[in-house]
mmCIF file of the C-alpha atoms, coordinates in Angstrom:
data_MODEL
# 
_entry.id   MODEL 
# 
loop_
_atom_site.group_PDB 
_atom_site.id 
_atom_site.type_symbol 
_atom_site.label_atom_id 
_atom_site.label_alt_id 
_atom_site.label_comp_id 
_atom_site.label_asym_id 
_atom_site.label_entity_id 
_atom_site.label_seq_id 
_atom_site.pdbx_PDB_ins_code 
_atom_site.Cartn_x 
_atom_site.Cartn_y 
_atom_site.Cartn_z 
_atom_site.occupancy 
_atom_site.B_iso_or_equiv 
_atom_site.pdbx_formal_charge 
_atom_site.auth_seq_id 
_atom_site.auth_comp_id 
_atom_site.auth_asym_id 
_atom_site.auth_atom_id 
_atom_site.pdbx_PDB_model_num 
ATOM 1   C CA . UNK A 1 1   ? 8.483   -18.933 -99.496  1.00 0.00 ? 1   UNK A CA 1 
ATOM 2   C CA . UNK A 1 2   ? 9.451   -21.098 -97.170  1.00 0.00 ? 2   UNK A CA 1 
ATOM 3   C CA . UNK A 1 3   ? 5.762   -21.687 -95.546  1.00 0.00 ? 3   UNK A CA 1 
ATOM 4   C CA . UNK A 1 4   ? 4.531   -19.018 -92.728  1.00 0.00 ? 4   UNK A CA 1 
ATOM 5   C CA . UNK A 1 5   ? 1.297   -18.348 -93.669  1.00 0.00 ? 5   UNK A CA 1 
ATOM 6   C CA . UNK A 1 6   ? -0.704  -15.186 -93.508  1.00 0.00 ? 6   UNK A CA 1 
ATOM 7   C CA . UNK A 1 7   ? -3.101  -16.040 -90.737  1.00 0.00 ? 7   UNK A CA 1 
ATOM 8   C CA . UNK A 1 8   ? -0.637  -16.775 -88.169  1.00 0.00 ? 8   UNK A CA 1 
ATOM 9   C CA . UNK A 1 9   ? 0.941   -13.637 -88.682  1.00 0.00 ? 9   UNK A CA 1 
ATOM 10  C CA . UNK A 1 10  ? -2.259  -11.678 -88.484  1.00 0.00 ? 10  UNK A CA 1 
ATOM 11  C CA . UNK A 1 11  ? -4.183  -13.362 -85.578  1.00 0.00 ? 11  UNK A CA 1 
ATOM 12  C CA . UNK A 1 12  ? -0.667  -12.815 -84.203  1.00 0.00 ? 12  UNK A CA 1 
ATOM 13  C CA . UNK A 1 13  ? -0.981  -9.072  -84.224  1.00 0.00 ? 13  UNK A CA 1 
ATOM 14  C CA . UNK A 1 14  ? -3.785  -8.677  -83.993  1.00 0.00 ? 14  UNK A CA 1 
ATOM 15  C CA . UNK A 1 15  ? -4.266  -10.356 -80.400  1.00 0.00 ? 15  UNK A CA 1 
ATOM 16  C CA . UNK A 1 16  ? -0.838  -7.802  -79.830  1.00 0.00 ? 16  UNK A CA 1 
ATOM 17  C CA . UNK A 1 17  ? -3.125  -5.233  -80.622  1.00 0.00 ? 17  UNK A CA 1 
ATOM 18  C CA . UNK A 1 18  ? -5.837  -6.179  -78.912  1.00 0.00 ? 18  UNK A CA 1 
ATOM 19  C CA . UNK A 1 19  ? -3.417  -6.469  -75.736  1.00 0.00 ? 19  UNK A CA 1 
ATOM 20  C CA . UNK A 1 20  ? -1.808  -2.953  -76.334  1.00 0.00 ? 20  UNK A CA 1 
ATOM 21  C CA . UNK A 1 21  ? -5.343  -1.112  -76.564  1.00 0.00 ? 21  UNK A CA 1 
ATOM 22  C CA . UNK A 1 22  ? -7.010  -2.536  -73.123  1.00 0.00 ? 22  UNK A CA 1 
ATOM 23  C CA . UNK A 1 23  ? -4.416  -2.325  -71.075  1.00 0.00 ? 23  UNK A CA 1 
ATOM 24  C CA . UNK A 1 24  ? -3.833  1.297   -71.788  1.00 0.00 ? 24  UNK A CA 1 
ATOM 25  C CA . UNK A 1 25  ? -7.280  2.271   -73.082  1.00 0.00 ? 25  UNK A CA 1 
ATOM 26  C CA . UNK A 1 26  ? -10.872 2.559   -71.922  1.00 0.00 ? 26  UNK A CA 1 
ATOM 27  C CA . UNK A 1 27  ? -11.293 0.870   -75.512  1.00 0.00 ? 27  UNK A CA 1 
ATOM 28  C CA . UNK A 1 28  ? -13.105 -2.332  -76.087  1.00 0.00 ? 28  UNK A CA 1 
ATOM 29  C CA . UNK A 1 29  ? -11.831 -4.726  -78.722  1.00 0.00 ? 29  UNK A CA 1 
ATOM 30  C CA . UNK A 1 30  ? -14.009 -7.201  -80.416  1.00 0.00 ? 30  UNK A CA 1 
ATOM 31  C CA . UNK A 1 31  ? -12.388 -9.545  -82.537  1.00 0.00 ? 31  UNK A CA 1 
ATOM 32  C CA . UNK A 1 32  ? -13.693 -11.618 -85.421  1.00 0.00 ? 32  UNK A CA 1 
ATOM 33  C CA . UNK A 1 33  ? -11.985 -14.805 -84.184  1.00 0.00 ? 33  UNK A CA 1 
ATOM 34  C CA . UNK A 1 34  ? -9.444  -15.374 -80.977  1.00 0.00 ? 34  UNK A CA 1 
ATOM 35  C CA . UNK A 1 35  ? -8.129  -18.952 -82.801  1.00 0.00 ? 35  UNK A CA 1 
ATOM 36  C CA . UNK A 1 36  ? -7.183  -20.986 -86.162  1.00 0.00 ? 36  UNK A CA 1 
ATOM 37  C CA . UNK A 1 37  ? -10.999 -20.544 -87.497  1.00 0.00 ? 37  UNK A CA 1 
ATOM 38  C CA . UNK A 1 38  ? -11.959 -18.875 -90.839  1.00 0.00 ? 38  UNK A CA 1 
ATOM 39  C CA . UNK A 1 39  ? -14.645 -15.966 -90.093  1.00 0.00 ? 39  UNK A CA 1 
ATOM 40  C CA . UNK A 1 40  ? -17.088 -15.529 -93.456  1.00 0.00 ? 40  UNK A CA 1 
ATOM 41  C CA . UNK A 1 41  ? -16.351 -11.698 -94.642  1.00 0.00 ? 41  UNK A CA 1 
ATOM 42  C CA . UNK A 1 42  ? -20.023 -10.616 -94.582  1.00 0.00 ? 42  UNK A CA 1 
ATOM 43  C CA . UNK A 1 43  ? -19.826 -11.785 -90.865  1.00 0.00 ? 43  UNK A CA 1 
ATOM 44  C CA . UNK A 1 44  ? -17.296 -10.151 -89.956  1.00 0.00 ? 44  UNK A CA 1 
ATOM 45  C CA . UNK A 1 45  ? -18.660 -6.841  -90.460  1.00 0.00 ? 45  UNK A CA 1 
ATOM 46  C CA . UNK A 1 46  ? -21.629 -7.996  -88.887  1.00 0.00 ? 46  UNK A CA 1 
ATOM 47  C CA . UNK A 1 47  ? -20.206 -8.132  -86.157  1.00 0.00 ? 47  UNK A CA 1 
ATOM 48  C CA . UNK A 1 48  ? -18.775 -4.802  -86.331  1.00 0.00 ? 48  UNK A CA 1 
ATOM 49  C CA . UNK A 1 49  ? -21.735 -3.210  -86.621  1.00 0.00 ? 49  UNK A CA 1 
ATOM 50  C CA . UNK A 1 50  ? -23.321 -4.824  -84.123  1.00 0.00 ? 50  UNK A CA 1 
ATOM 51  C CA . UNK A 1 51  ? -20.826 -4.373  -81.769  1.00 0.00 ? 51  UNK A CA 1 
ATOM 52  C CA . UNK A 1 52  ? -21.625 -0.319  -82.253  1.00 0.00 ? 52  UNK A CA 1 
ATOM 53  C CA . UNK A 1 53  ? -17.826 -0.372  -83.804  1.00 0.00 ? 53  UNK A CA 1 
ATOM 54  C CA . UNK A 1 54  ? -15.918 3.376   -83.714  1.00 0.00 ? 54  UNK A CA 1 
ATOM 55  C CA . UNK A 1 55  ? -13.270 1.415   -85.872  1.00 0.00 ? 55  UNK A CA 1 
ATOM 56  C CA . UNK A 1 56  ? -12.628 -1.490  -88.130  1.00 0.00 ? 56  UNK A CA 1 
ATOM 57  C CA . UNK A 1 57  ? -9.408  -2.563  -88.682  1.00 0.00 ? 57  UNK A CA 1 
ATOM 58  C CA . UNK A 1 58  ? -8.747  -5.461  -91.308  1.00 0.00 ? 58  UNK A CA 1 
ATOM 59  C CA . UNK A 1 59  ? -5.204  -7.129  -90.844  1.00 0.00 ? 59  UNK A CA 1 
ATOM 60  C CA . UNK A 1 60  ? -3.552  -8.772  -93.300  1.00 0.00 ? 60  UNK A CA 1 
ATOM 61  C CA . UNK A 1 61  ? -0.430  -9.874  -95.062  1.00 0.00 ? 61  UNK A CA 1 
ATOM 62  C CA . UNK A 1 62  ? 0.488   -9.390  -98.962  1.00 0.00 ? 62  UNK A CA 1 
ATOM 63  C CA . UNK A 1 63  ? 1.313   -11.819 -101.666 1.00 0.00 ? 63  UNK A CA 1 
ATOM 64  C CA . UNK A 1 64  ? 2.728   -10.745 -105.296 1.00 0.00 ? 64  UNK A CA 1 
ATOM 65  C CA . UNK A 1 65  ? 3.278   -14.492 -106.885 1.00 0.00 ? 65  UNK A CA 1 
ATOM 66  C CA . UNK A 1 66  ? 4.690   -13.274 -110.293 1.00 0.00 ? 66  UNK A CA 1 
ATOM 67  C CA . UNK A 1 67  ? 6.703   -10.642 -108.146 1.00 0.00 ? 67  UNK A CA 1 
ATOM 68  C CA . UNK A 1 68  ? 9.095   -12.157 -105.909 1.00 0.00 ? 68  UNK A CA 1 
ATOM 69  C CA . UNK A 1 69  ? 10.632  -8.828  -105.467 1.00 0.00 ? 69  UNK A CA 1 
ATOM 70  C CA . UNK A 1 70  ? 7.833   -6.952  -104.516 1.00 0.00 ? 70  UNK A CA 1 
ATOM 71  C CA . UNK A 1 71  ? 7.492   -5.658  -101.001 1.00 0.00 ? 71  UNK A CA 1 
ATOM 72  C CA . UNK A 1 72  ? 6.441   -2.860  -98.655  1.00 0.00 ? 72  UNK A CA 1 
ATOM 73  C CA . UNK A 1 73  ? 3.454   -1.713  -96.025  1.00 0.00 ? 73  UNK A CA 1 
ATOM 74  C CA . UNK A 1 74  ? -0.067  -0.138  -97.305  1.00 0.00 ? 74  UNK A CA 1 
ATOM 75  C CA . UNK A 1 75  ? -3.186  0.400   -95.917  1.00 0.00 ? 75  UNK A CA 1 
ATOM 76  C CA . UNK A 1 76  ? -6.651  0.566   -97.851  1.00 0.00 ? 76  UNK A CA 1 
ATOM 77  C CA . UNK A 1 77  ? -10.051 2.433   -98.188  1.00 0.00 ? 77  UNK A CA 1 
ATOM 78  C CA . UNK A 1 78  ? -12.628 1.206   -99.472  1.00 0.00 ? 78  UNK A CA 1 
ATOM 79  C CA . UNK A 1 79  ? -13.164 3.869   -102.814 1.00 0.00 ? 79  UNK A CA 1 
ATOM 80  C CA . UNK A 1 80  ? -13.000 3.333   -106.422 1.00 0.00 ? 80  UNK A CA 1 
ATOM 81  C CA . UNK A 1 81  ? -9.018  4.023   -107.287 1.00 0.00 ? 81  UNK A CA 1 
ATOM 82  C CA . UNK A 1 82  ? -7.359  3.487   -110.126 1.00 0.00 ? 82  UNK A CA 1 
ATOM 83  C CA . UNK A 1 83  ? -4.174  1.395   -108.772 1.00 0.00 ? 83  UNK A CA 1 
ATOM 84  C CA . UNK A 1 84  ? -3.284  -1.406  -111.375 1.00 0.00 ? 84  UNK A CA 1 
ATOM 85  C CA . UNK A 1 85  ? -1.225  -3.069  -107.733 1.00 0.00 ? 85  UNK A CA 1 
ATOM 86  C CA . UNK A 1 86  ? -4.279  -3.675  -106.634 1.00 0.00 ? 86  UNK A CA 1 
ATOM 87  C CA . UNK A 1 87  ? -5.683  -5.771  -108.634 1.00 0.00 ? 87  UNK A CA 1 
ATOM 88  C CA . UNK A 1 88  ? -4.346  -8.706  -108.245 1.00 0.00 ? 88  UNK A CA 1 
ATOM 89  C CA . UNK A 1 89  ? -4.427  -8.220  -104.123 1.00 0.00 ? 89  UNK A CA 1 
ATOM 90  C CA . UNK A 1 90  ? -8.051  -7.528  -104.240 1.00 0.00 ? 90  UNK A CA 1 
ATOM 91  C CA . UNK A 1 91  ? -8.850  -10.622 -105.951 1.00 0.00 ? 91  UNK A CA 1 
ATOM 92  C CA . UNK A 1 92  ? -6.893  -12.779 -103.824 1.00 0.00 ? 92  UNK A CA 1 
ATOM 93  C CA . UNK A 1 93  ? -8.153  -11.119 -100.525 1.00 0.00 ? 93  UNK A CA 1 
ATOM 94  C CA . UNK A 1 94  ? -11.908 -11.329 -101.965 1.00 0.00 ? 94  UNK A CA 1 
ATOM 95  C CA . UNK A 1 95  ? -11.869 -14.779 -103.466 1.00 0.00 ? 95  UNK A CA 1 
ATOM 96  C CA . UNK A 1 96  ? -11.642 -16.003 -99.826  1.00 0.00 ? 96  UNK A CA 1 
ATOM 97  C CA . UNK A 1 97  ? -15.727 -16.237 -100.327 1.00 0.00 ? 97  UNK A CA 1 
ATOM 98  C CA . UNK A 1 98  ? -15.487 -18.982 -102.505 1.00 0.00 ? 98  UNK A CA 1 
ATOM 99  C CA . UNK A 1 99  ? -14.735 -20.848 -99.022  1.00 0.00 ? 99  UNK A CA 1 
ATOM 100 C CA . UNK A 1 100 ? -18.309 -20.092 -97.667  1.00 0.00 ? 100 UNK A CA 1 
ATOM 101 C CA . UNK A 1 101 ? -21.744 -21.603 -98.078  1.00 0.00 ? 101 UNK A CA 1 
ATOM 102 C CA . UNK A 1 102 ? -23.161 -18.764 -99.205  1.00 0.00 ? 102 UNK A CA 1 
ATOM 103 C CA . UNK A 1 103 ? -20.471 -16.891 -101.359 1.00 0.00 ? 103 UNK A CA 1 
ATOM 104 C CA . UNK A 1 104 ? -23.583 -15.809 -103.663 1.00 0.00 ? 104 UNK A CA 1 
ATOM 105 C CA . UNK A 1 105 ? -25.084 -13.095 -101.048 1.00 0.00 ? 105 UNK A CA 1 
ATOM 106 C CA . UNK A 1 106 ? -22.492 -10.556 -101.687 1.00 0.00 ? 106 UNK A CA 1 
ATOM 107 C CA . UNK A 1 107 ? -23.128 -7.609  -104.488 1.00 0.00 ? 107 UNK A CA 1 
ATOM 108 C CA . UNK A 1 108 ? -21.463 -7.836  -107.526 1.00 0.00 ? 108 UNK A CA 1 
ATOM 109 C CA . UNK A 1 109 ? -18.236 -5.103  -107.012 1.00 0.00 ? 109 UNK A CA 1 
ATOM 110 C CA . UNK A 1 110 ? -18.232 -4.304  -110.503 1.00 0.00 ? 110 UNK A CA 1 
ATOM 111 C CA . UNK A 1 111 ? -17.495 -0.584  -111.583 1.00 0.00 ? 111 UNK A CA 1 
ATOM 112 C CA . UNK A 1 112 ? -21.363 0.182   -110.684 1.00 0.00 ? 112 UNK A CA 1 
ATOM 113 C CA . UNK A 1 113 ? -21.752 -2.146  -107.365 1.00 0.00 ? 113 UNK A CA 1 
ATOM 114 C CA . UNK A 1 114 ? -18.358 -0.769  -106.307 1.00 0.00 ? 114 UNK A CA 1 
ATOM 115 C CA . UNK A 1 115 ? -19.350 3.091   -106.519 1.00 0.00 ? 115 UNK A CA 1 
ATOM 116 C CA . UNK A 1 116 ? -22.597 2.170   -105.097 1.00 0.00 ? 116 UNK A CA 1 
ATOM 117 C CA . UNK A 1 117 ? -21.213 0.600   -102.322 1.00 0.00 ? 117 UNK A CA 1 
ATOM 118 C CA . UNK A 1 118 ? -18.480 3.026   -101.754 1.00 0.00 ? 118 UNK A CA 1 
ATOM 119 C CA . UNK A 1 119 ? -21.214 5.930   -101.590 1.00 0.00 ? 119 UNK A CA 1 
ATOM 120 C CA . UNK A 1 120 ? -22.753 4.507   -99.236  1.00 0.00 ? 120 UNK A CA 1 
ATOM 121 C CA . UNK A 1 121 ? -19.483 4.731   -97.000  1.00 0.00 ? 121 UNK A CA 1 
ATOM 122 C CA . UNK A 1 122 ? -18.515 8.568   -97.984  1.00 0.00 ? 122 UNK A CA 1 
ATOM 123 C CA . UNK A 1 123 ? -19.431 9.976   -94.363  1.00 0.00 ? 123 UNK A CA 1 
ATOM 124 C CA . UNK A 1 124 ? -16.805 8.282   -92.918  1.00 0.00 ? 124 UNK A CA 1 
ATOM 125 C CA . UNK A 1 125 ? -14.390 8.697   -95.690  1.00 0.00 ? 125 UNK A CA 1 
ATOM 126 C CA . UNK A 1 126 ? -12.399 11.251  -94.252  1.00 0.00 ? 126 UNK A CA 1 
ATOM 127 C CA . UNK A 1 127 ? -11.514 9.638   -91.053  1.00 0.00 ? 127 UNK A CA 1 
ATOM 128 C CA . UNK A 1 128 ? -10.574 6.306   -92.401  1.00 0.00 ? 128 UNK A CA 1 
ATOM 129 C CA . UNK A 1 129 ? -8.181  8.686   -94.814  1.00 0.00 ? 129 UNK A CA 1 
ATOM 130 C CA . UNK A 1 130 ? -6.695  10.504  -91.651  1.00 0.00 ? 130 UNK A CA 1 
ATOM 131 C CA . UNK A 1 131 ? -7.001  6.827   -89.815  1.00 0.00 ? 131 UNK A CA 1 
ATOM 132 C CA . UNK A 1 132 ? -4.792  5.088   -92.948  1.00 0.00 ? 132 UNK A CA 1 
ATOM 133 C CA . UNK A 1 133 ? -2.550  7.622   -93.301  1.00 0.00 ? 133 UNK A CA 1 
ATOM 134 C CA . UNK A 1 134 ? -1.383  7.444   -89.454  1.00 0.00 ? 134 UNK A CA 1 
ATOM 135 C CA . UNK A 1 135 ? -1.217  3.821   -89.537  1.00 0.00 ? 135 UNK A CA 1 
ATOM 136 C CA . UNK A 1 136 ? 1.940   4.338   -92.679  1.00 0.00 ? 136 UNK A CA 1 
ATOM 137 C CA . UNK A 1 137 ? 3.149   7.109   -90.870  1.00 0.00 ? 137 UNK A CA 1 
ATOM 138 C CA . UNK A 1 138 ? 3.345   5.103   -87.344  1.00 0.00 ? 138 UNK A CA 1 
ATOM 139 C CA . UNK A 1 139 ? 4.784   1.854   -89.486  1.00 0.00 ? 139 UNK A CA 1 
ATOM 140 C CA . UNK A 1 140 ? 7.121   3.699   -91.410  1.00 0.00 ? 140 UNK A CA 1 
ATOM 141 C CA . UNK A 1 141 ? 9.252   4.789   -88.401  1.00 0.00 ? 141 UNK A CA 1 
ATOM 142 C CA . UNK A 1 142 ? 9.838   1.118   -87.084  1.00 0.00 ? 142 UNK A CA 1 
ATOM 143 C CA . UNK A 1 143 ? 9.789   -0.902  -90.349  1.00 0.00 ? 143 UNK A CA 1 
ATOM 144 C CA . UNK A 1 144 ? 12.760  -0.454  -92.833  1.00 0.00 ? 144 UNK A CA 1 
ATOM 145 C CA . UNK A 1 145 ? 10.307  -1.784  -95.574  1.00 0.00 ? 145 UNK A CA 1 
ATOM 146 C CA . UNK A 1 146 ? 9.257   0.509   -98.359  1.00 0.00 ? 146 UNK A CA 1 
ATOM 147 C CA . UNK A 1 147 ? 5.833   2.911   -97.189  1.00 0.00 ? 147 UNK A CA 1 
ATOM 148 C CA . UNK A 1 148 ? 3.254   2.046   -100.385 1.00 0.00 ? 148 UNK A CA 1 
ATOM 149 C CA . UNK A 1 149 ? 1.475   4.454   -98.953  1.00 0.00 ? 149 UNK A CA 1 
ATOM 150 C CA . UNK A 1 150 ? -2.744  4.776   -98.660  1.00 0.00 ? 150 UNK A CA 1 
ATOM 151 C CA . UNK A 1 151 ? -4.450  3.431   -101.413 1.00 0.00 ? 151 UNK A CA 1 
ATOM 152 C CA . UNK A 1 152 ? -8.015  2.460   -102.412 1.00 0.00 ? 152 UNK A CA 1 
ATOM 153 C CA . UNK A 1 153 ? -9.891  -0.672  -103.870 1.00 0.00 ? 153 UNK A CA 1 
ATOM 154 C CA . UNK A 1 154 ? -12.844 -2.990  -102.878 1.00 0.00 ? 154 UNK A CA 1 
ATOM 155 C CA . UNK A 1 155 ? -12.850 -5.151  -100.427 1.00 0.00 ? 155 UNK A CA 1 
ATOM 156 C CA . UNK A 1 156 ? -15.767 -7.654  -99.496  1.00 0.00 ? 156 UNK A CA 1 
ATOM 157 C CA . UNK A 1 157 ? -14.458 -7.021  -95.664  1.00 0.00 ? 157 UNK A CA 1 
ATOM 158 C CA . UNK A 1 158 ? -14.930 -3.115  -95.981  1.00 0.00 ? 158 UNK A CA 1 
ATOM 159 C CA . UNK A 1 159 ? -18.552 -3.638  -97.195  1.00 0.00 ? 159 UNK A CA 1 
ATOM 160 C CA . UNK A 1 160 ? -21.507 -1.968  -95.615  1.00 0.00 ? 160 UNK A CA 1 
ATOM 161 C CA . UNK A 1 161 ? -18.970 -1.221  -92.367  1.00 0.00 ? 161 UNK A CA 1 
ATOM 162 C CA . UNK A 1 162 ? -20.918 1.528   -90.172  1.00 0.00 ? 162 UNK A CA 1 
ATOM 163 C CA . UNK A 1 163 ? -17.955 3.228   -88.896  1.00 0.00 ? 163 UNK A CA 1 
ATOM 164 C CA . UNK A 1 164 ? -14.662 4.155   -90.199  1.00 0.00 ? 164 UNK A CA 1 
ATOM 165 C CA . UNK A 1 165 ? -12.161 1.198   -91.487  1.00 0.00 ? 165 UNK A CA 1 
ATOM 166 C CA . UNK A 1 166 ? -9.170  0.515   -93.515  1.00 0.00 ? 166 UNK A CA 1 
ATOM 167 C CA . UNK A 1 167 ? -7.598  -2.372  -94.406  1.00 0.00 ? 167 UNK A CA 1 
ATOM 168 C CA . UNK A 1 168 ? -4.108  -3.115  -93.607  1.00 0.00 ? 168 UNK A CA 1 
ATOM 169 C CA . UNK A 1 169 ? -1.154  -4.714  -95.274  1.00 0.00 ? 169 UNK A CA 1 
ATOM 170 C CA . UNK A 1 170 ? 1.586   -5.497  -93.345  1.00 0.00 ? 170 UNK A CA 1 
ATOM 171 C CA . UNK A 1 171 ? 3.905   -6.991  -95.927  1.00 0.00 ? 171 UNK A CA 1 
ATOM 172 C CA . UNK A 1 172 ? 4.728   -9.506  -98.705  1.00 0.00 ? 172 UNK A CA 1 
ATOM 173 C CA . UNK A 1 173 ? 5.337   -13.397 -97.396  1.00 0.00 ? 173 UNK A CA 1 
ATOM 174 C CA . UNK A 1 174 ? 6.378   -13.904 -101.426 1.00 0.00 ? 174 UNK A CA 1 
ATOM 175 C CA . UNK A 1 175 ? 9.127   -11.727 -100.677 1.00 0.00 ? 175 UNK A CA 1 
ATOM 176 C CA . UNK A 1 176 ? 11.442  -13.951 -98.765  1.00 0.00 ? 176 UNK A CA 1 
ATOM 177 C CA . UNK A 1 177 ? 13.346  -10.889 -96.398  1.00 0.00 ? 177 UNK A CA 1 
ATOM 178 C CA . UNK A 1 178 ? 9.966   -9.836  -95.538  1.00 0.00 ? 178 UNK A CA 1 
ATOM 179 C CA . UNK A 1 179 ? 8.814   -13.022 -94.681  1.00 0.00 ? 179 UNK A CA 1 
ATOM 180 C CA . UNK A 1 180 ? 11.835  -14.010 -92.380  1.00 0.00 ? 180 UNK A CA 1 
ATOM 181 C CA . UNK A 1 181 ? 10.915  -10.314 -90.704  1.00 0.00 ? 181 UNK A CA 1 
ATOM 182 C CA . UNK A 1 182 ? 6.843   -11.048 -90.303  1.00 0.00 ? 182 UNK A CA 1 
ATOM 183 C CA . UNK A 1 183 ? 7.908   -14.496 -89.115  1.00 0.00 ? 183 UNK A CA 1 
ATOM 184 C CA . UNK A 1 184 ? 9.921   -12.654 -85.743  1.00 0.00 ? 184 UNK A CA 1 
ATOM 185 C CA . UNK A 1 185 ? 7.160   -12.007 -82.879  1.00 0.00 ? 185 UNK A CA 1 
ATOM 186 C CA . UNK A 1 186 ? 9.354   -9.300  -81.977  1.00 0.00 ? 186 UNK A CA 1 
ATOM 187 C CA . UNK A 1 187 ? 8.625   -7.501  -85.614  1.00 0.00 ? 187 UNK A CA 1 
ATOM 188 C CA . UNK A 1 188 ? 4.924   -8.249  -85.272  1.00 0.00 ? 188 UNK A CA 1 
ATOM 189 C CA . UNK A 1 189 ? 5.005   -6.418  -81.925  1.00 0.00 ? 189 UNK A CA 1 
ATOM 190 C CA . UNK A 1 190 ? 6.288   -3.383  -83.321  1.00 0.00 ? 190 UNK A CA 1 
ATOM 191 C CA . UNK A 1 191 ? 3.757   -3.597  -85.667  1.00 0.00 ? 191 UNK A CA 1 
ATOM 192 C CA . UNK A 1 192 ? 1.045   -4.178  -83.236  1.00 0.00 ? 192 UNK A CA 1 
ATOM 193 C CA . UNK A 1 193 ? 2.694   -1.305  -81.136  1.00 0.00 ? 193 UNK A CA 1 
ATOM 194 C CA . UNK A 1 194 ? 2.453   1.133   -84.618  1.00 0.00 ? 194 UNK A CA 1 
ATOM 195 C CA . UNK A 1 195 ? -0.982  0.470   -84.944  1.00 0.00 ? 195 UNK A CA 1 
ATOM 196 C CA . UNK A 1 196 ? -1.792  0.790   -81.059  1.00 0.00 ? 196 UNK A CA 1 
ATOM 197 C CA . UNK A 1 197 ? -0.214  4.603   -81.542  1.00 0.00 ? 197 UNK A CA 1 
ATOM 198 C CA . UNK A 1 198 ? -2.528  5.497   -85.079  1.00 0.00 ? 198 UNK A CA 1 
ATOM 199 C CA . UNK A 1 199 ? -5.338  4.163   -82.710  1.00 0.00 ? 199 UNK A CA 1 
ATOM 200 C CA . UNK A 1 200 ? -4.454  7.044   -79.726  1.00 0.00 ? 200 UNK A CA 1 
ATOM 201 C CA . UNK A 1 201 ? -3.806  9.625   -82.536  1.00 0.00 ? 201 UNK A CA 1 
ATOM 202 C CA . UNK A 1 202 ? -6.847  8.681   -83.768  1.00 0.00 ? 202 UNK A CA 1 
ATOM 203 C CA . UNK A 1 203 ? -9.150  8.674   -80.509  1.00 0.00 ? 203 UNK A CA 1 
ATOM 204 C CA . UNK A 1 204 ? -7.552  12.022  -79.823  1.00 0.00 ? 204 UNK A CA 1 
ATOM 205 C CA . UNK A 1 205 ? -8.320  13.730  -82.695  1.00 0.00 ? 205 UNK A CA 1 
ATOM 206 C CA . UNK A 1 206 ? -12.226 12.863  -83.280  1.00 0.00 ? 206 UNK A CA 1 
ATOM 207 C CA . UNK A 1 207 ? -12.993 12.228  -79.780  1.00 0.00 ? 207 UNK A CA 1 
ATOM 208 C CA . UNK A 1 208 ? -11.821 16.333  -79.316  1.00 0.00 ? 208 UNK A CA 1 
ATOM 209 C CA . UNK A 1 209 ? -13.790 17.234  -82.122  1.00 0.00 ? 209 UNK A CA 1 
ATOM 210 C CA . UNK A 1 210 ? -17.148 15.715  -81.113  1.00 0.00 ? 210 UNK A CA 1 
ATOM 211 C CA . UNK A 1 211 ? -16.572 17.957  -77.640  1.00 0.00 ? 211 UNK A CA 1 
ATOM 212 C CA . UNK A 1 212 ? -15.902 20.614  -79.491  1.00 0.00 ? 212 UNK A CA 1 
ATOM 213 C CA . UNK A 1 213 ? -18.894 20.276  -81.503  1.00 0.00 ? 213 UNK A CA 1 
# 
């Protein structure tokens, strides 16, 4: 509404993030870019799985143009879901690759790409479902924005990701109270600081069960 744009809010948080997990972690954090520079999607997870990733976390902000009103937190999977909301969210966040060179490399996430593509992600299914679910939870006790809960659509970004991953939205910037709250650094920190905590909870929990095991 009144011009903050999505990727200053997200590099914002993200670096937040990034901050939070080293200095109280044994964690390393690789991010996609540290500065104003547009990352291809394909690349992206690249670099994830490169990087021998245990996590990949996509941040990003909503937009609902012909819904001003619209607003609220949710976190993705990458799994065929029947959510009408979605649609118009997963175009937007996908039609980024008409910016790239190459935009004709990715598959075609049509009903049969998407399942096939979604398949190939089922062994970590469960712990990006345990992963997105602690990120509302953790959100939902500092934000007084409606939870939208865990929800599931394709995403380029989510793609062929080795590891478990969600996709994060942190709010609306078309809603004009949410965008005066994303625009406060001290907001963004809480939401770095929720995310930070679904990370621990997360660590925690698989890193016992592989001893166990």
């Amino acid at each position: 509404k009144k011009g903050l744009q999505e990727k200053t809010i997200t590099l914002d948080v993200a670096k937040k993030l990034k901050k939070l997990i080293e200095k109280n972690t044994d964690i390393t954090v690789i991010m996609t870019r540290n500065e104003d520079s547009f990352v291809p999607l394909w690349k992206r997870t690249k670099m994830a799985n490169e990087n021998d990733g245990k996590l990949l976390i996509s941040i990003h902000a909503n937009s609902a143009s012909k819904s001003p009103r619209a607003r609220g937190f949710e976190t993705y999977l990458l799994r065929p879901g029947k959510f009408d909301d979605a649609v118009e969210i997963v175009k937007r966040e996908n039609d980024v690759i008409k910016l790239e060179e190459d935009a004709g490399k990715y598959i075609n996430l049509n009903d049969e790409g998407f399942i096939s593509a979604s398949i190939e992600q089922n062994i970590y299914i469960k712990e990006s479902e345990f992963f997105a679910a602690e990120i509302q939870k953790q959100i939902d006790k500092v934000s007084t924005s409606p939870n939208r809960g865990v929800k599931q659509a394709g995403f380029y970004v989510l793609v062929g990701a080795s590891m478990p991953n969600v996709l994060i939205e942190l709010g609306f910037l078309s809603n004009k109270n949410e965008e005066k709250m994303l625009g406060k650094s001290s907001y963004r920190q809480k939401l770095a600081n929720s995310i930070f905590e679904a990370v621990l909870v997360f660590k925690e929990r698989y890193e016992s069960q592989t001893i166990e095991e």
